[in-house]
C-alpha positions in Angstrom: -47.0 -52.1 47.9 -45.9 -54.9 50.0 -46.3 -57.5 47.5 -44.0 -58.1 44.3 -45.4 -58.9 41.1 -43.6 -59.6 37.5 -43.2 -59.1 34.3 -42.4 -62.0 31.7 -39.7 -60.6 29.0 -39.5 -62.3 25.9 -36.2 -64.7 26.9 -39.2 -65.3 30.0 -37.5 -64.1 32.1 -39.5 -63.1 35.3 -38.1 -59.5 37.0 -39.8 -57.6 40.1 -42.1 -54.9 38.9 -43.0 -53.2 42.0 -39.7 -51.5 43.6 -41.2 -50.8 46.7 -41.7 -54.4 47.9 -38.3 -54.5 46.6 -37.0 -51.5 48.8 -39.6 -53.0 51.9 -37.3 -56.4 51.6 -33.6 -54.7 51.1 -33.8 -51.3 53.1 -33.7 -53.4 56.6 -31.1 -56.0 55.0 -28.7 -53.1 54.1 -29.4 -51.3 57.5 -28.4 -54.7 59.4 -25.4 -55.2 57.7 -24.6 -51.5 58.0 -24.6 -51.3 61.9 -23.1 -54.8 61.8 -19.7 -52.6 61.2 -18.0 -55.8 59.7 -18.4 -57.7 56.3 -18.6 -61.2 55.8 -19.5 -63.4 52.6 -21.8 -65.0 53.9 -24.5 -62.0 53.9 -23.4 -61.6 49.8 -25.4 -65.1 49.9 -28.0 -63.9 52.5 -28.8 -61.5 50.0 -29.1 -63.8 47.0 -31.2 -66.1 49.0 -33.1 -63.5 49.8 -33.6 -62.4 46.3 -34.7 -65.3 44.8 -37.2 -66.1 47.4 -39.1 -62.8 46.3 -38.6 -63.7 43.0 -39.7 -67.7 42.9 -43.3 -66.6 44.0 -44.3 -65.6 40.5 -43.2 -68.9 38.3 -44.7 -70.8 41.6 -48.3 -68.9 41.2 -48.1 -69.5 37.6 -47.7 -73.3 37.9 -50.1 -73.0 40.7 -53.1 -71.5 38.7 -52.0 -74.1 35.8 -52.7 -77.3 38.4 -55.2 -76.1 40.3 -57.2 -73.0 38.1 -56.9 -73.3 34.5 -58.8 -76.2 33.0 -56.0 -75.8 29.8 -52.0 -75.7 29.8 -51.2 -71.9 29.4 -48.1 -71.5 27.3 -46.6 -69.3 30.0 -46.5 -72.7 32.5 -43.2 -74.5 31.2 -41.0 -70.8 31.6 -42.4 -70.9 35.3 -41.6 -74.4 35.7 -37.9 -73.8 34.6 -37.7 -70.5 36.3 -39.0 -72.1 39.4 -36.0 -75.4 39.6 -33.5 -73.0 38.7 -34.3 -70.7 41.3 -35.1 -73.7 43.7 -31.6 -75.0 42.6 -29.9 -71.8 43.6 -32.0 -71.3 46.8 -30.6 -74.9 48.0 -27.0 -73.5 47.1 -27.4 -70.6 48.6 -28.8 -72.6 52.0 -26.4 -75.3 52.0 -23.8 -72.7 51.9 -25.3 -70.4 55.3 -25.6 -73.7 57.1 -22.6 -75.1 56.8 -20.6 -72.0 57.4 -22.8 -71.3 60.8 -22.0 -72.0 64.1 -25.5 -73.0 65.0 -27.5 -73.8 62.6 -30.9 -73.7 64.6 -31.9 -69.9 63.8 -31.1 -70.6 60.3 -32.8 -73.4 59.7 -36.4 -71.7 61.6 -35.6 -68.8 59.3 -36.0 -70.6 56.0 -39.0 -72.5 57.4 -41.0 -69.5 58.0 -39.6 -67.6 54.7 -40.9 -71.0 52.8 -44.3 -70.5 54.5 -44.4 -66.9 53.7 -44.0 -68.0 50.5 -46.8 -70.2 50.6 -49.3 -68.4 51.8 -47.9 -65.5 48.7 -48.9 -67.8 46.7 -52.0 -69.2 47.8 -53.3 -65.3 47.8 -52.0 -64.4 44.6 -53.8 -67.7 43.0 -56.6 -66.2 44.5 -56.2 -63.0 43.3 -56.4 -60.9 46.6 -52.8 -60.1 46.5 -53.8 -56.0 46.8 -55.6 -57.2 50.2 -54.4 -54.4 53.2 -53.6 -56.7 56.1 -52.2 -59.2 53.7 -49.7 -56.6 52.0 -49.3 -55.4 56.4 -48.0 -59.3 56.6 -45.8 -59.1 54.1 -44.1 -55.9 55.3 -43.8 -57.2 58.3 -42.1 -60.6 56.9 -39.9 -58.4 54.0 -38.5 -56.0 57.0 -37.3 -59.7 58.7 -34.4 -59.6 56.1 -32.5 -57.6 58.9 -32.6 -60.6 61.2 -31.6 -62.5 57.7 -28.4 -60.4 57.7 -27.4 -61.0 61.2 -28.3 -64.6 61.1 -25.9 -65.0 58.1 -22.9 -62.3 59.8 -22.4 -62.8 63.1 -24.6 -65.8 63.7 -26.9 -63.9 66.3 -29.4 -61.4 66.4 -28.2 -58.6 68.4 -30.7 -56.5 70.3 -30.5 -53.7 68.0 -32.3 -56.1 65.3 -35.0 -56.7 66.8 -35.7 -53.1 67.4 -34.5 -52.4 63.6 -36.9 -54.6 62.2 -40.1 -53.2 64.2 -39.3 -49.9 63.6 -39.0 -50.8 59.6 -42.3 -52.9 59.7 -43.6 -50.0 61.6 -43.0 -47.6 58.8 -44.0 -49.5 56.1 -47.1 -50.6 57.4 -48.2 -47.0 58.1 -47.2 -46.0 54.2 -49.4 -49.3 53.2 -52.7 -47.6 54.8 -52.0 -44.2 53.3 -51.3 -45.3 49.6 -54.5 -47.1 50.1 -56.4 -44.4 51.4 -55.2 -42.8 48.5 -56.4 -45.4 46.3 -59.6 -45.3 48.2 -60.1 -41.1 47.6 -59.2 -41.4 43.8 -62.3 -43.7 43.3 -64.4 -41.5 45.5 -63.4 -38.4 43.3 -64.2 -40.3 40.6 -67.8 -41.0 41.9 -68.1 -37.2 42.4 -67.9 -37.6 46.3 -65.4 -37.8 48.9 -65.2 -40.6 51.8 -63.9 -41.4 54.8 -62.8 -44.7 54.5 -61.8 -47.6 56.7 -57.8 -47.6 55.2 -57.9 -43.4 55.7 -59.2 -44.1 59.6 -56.7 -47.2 59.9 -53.8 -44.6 58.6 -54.4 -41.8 60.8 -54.1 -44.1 63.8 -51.0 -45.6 62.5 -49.4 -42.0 61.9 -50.8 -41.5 66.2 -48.7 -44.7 66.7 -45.7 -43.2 64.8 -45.8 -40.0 67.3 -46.2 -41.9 70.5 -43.7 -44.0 69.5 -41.3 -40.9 68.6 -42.0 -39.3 71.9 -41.4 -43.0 73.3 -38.0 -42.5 71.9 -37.1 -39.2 72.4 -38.3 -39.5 76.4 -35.7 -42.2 76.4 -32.9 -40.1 74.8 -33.1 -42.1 71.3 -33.9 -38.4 69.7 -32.0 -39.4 66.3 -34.6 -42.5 66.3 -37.7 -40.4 67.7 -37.0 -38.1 64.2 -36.9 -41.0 61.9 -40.2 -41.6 63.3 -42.0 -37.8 63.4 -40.6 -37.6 59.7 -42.4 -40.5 58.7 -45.4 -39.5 60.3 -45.2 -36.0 59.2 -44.7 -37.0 55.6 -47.9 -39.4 55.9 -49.7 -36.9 57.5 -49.3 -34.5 55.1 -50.5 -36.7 52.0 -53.4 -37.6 53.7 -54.0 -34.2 53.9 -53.4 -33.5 50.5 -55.7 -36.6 49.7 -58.4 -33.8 50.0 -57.6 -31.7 47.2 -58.9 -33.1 43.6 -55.4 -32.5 41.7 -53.6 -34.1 44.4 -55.2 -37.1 43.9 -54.2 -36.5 39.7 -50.4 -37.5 40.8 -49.3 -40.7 39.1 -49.2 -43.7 41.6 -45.1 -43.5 40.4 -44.5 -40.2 41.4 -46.1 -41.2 44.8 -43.9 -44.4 45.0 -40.8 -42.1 44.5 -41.9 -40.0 47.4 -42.3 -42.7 49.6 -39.0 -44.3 48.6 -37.2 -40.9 48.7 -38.7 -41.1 52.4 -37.7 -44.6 53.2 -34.0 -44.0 52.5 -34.2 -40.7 54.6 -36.0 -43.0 57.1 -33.4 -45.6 56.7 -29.9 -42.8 57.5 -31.8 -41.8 60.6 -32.6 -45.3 62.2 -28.6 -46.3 61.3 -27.7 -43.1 63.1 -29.7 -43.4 66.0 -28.9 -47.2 66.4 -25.2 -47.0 66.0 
């Protein structure tokens, strides 16, 4: 899923839940600084930043619901508040430090504005509890795949041409995996009714997974062959559980076992986009 709840241990502490909004955020951030073929600090603070802005949602939506939801103080609401300045506390750190170590600090400074917005709008949808929405978790993998232009920003201090390509083909990718596990989702509650449907996330994902092939041929026309089998693997693999979406024990596979699949394919995913981009 593209979005990233939490769970509240007893120290309330809040901690990511759902790994693959965590793997959607760092698999592009890693790949940047990969094919960057240098290392500098300043992405080891790139990467904190962009850690705790995934993780200062949650206290935010708590304190959220408590002001404008709950009509009495939920004893949940002062942990969030505290969670929320300390990670505010170590978000301005972690800022100050990128901008004053840049060169320009223009691209930076748009970056944060649009992650804060992102956050925003995370939070307004989560306080109104349509978080699981399709084309909001298809925003969000779009905005979590942006950490490679995070890396680059915080590196070099410029977004090579590469990036750009990197972070399409990522958001590419995961959006197509967002419209399968939902079709998915969308097939278990039909087996359950004793019927089977052909539903609007199952239509959406078979035209993603024709995207994913034109786009591969795209690619491989051009010569980028490592690139074009990043994405016919990925299509291939979606392809194939939607086909197996057809069969009544498929469908009996824990929603775990499917999100090690699709992680196991996003790293695989991952080595061939580095390949065919160095």
């Amino acid at each position: 899923m593209a979005t990233t709840t939490v769970r509240q241990s007893s120290a309330h502490a809040y901690l990511p839940r759902e790994h693959g909004a965590t793997a959607m955020m760092l698999t592009p951030f890693f790949c940047a600084a990969i094919l960057l073929r240098h290392v500098y600090w300043q992405e080891a603070v790139a990467l904190v930043a962009i850690v705790v802005a995934l993780v200062i949602k949650d206290p935010l939506v708590v304190m959220a619901r408590q002001r404008w939801i709950w009509k009495q103080k939920h004893a949940e609401t002062d942990a969030a508040r505290r969670a929320a300045v300390t990670e505010i506390l170590l978000l301005a750190a972690a800022g100050a430090a990128l901008l004053l170590s840049a060169q320009d600090w223009h691209p930076l400074t748009a970056l944060f504005v649009a992650s804060a917005a992102f956050t925003v709008l995370a939070v307004a949808v989560n306080v109104q509890n349509r978080q699981r929405s399709v084309w909001f978790q298809v925003v969000s993998a779009v905005a979590l795949s942006g950490t490679s232009i995070a890396a680059c920003l915080a590196g070099p201090g410029r977004v090579p041409a590469w990036c750009w390509m990197l972070w399409g083909l990522c958001a590419l990718q995961a959006t197509a995996g967002i419209f399968v596990v939902h079709a998915r989702l969308d097939a278990r509650v039909a087996s359950r009714k004793g019927g089977h449907t052909h539903s609007a996330n199952r239509g959406a994902a078979i035209l993603v997974q024709v995207i994913l092939m034109l786009t591969a041929a795209t690619f491989s026309a051009s010569g980028r062959y490592w690139i074009a089998a990043a994405l016919a693997v990925a299509a291939c693999f979606y392809l194939l559980d939607l086909r197996r979406q057809r069969a009544s024990a498929s469908l009996q596979m824990s929603l775990k076992s499917v999100g090690q699949q699709a992680l196991t394919l996003s790293i695989a995913f991952a080595i061939l986009i580095i390949i065919g981009l160095w």
